[in-house]
C-alpha positions in Angstrom: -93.2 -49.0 -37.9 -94.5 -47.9 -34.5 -95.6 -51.2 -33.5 -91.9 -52.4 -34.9 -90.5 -49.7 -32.5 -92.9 -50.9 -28.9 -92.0 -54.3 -29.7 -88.1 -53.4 -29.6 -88.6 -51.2 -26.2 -90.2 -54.3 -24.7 -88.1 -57.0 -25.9 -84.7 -55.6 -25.5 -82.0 -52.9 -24.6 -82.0 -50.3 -27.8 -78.1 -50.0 -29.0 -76.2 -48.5 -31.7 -77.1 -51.5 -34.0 -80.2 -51.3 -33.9 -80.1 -47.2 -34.6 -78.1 -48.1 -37.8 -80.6 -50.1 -39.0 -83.7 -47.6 -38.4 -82.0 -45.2 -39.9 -80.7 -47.1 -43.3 -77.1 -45.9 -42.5 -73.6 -47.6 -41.7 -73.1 -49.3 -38.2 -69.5 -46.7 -38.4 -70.9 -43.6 -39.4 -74.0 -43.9 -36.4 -71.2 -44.6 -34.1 -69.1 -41.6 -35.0 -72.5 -39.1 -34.3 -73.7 -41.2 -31.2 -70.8 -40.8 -29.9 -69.4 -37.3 -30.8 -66.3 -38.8 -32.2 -63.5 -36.2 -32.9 -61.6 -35.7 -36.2 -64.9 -37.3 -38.4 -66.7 -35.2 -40.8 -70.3 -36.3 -41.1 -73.3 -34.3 -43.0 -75.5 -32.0 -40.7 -78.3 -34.1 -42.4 -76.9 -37.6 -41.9 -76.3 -36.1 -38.4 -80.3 -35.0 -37.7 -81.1 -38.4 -39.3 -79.1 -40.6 -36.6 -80.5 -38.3 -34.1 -84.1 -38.8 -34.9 -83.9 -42.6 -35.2 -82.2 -42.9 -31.7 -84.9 -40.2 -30.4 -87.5 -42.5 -32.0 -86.0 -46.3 -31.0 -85.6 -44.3 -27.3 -81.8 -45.2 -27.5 -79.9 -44.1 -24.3 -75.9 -44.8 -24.1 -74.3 -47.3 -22.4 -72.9 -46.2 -19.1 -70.2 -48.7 -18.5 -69.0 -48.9 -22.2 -69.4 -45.0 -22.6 -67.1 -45.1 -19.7 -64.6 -47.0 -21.1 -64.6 -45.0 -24.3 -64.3 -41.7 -22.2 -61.8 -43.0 -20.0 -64.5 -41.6 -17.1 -68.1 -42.1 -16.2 -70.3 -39.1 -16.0 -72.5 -40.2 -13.0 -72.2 -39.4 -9.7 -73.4 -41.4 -6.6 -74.9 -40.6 -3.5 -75.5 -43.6 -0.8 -78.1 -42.8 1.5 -78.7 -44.2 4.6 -81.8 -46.1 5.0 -83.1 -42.6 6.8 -86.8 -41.3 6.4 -86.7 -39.1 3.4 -88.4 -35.5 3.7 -88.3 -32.4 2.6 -84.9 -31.7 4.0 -83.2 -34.8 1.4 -85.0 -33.8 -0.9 -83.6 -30.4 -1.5 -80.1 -31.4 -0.5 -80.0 -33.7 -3.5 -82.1 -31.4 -5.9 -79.0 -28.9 -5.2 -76.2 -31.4 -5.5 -77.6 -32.9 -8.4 -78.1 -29.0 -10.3 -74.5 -28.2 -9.5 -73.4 -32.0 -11.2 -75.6 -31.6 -14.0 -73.5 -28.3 -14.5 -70.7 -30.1 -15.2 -71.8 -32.5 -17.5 -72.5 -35.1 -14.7 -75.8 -37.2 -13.6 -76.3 -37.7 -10.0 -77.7 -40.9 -8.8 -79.2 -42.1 -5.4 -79.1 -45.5 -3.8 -80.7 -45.8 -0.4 -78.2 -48.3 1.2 -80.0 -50.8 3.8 -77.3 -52.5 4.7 -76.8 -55.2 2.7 -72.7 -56.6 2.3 -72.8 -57.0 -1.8 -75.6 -54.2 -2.3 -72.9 -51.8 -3.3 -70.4 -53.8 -4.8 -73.2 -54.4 -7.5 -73.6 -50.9 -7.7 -69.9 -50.3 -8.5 -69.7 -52.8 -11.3 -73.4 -51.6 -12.9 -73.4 -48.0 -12.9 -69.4 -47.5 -13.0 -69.6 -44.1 -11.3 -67.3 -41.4 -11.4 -67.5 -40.3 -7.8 -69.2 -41.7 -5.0 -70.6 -39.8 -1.6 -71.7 -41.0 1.3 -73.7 -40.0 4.2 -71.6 -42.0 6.6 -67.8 -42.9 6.3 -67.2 -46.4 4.2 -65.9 -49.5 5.6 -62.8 -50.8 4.3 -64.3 -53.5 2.2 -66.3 -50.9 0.4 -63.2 -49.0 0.4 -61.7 -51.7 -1.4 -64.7 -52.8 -3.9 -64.4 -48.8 -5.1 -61.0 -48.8 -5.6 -60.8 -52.1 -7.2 -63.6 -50.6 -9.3 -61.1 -47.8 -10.2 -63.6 -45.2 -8.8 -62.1 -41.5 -8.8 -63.3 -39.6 -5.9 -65.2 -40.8 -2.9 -66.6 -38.4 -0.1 -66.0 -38.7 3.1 -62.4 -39.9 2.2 -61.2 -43.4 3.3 -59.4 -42.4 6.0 -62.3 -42.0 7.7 -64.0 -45.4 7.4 -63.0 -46.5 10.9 -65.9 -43.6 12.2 -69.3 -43.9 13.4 -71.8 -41.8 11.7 -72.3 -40.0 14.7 -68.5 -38.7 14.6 -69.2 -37.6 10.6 -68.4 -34.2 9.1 -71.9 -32.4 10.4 -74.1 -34.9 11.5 -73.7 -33.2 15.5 -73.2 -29.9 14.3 -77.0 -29.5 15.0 -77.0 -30.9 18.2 -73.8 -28.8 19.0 -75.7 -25.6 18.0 -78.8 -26.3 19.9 -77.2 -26.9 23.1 -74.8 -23.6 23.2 -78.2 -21.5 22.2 -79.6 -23.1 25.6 -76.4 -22.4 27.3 -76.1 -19.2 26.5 -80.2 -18.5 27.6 -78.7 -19.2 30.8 -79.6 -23.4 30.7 -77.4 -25.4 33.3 -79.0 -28.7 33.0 -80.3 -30.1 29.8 -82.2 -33.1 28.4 -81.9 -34.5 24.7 -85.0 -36.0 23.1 -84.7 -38.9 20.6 -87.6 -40.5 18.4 -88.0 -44.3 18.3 -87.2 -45.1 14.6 -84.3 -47.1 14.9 -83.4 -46.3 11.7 -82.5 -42.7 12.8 -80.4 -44.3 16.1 -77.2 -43.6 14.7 -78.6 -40.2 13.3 -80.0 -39.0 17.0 -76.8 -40.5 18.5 -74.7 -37.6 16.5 -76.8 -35.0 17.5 -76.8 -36.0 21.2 -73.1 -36.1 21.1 -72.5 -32.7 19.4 -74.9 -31.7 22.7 -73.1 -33.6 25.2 -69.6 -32.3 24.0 -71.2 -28.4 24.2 -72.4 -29.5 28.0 -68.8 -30.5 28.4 -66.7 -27.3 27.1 -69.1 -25.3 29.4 -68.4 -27.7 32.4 -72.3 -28.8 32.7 -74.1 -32.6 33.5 -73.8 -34.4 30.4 -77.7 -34.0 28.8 -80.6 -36.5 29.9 -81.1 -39.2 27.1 -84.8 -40.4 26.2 -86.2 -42.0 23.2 -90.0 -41.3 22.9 -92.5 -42.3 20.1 -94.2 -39.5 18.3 -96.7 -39.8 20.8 -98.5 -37.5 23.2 -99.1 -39.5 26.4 -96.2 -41.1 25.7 -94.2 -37.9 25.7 -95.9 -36.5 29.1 -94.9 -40.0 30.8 -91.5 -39.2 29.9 -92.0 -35.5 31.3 -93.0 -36.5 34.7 -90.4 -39.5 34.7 -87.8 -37.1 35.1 -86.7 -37.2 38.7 -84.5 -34.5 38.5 -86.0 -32.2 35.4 -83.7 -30.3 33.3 -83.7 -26.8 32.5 -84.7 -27.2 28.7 -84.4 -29.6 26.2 -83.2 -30.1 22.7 -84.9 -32.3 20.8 -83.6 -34.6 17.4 -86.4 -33.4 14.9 -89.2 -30.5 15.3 -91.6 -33.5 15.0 -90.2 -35.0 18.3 -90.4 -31.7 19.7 -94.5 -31.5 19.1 -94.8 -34.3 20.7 -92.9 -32.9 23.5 -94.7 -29.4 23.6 -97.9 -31.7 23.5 -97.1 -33.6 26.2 -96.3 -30.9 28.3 -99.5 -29.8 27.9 -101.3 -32.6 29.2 -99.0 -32.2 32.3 -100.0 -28.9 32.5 -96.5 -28.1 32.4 -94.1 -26.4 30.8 -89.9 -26.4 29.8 -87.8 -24.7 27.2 -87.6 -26.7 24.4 -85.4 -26.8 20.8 -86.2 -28.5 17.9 -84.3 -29.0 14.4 -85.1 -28.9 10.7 -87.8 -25.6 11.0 -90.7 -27.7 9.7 -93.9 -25.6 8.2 -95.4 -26.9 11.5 -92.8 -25.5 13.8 -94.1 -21.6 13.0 -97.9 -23.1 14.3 -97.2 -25.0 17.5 -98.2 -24.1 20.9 -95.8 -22.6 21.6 -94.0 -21.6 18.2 -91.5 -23.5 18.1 -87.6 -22.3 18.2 -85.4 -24.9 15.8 -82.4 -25.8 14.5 -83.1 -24.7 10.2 -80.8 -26.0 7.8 -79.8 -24.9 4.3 -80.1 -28.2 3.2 -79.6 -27.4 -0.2 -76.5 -25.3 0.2 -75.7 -28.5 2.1 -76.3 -30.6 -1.4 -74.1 -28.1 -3.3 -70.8 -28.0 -1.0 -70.6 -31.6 -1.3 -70.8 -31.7 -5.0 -68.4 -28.8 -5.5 -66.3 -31.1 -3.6 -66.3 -33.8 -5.6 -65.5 -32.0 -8.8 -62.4 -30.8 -7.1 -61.3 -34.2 -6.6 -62.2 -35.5 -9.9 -60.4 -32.8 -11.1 -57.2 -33.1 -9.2 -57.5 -30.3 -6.7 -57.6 -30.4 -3.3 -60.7 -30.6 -1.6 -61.9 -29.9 1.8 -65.4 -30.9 2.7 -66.7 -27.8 4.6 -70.1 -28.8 5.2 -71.2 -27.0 8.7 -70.5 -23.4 8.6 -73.0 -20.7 10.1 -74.1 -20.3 6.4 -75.7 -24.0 6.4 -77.3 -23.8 10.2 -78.9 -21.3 12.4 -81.4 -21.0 15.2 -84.8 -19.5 14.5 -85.8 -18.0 17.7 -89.3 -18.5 18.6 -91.4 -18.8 21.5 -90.8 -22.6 22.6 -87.5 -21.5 24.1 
């Protein structure tokens, strides 16, 4: 019988039929307990014995047809840009998926690279309840979601039209770091990007949140730079600075060592900010002051939100209050 069972996992999808016929009982009676189905009465041990031949064949439901049965899928998406993914993802979607899995929901992840009919597949093969995004949808994705009858979707669709930069918290960091410079007294400030271009649109956000702090307090927009996570590369930036700034933020703490290290082989020294309070930010030279994020708390607002709108409540998507970001004051700045 076990090599009966491998041969099945290999060949083929395990359904319902082929539970009925491991376990010797009706095709009916294993849908009723597969399914849960109100109003039948079935045996505890006809039960156990449906149970034990799924558990045995491996038999997982079928999302899109449990979905039609249920009037509702139970799993939740999350698109993620095609980002870097650290420490930082990771716990926001270990929260998010905690608080889902709370409710009866699963929580799935698709990085997104760009693709045009990447997500429409997505929508047809997974049939999720709810979808969340890290940046605002286009209208065709709009569209493919609501043609696939999809219940909630995070950001909402009035929001498409926005760059990721203008998203719900995406320059809160960068709006944070600049008015802790500000108020240290900071006139003039310089914002420090990293190379990846897949964290342009990412960096862009954060600079902006900066350069609209600089604004409010009637300052010189910040100085832009991109630098690798280099060393030399960083101090050639430094001394390429014909008028320096005061301090500087930078995107990530990583981007920030490479500042602080480049400074050094100047012999020179700024103010400078990071973001994400890295284990390595506490050992720099300086330590380094950052930008920490409660990523996870992050993770759980945004799935709180979604079971609002899946349940018909309004739902407001609160994602950057002082609870989420702080400063952690070190010596760096």
């Amino acid at each position: 019988m076990r090599d009966r069972v491998a041969d099945q996992k290999k060949t083929k999808r395990i359904t319902s039929v082929d539970v009925a016929r491991e376990a010797g009982l009706s095709r009916a009676t294993v849908s009723f307990v597969l399914n849960d189905t109100p109003g039948q009465t079935i045996p505890e041990a006809t039960r156990q014995r449906v149970l034990e031949a799924a558990a045995r064949l491996g038999y997982t439901p079928y999302a899109p047809a449990r979905a039609l049965r249920s009037g509702r899928s139970d799993v939740v998406l999350f698109v993620l840009p095609d980002w870097p993914q650290g420490p930082t993802m990771a716990e926001f979607v270990d929260r998010a998926a905690q608080v889902l899995a709370d409710a009866g929901l699963t929580l799935i992840t698709h990085v997104h690279t760009g693709q045009d009919d990447d997500l429409a597949r997505l929508w047809t093969a997974l049939a999720p309840a709810a979808v969340f995004g890290m940046r605002p949808f286009t209208p065709e994705e709009t569209a493919g979601m609501k043609r696939a009858n999809i219940a909630a979707v995070l950001p909402p669709p009035e929001q498409s039209g926005s760059d990721v930069g203008a998203t719900l918290w995406l320059n809160g960091v960068g709006r944070l770091q600049a008015q802790y410079l500000i108020g240290k007294g900071h006139t003039r400030l310089a914002y420090v990007l990293p190379d990846d271009p897949r964290l342009r649109a990412l960096g862009r956000g954060r600079s902006e949140g900066a350069a609209q702090v600089c604004a409010e307090a009637g300052l010189p927009e910040p100085i832009i730079s991109i630098i690798p996570l280099d060393a030399a590369a960083a101090a050639e930036t430094v001394a390429g600075w014909r008028r320096p700034p005061t301090a500087v933020c930078a995107y990530n703490d990583e981007v920030a060592l490479a500042l602080l290290a480049g400074m050094r082989k100047l012999g020179t020294s700024l103010p400078v900010i990071g973001a994400d309070d890295i284990p390595a930010a506490r050992f720099a030279v300086p330590p380094l002051t950052t930008v920490a994020q409660d990523s996870g708390e992050l993770g759980a607002r945004i799935a709180a939100a979604l079971l609002k709108t899946l349940n018909g409540e309004p739902s407001e998507l609160d994602v950057l209050p002082e609870a989420i970001i702080r400063v952690v004051e070190r010596e760096s700045a």
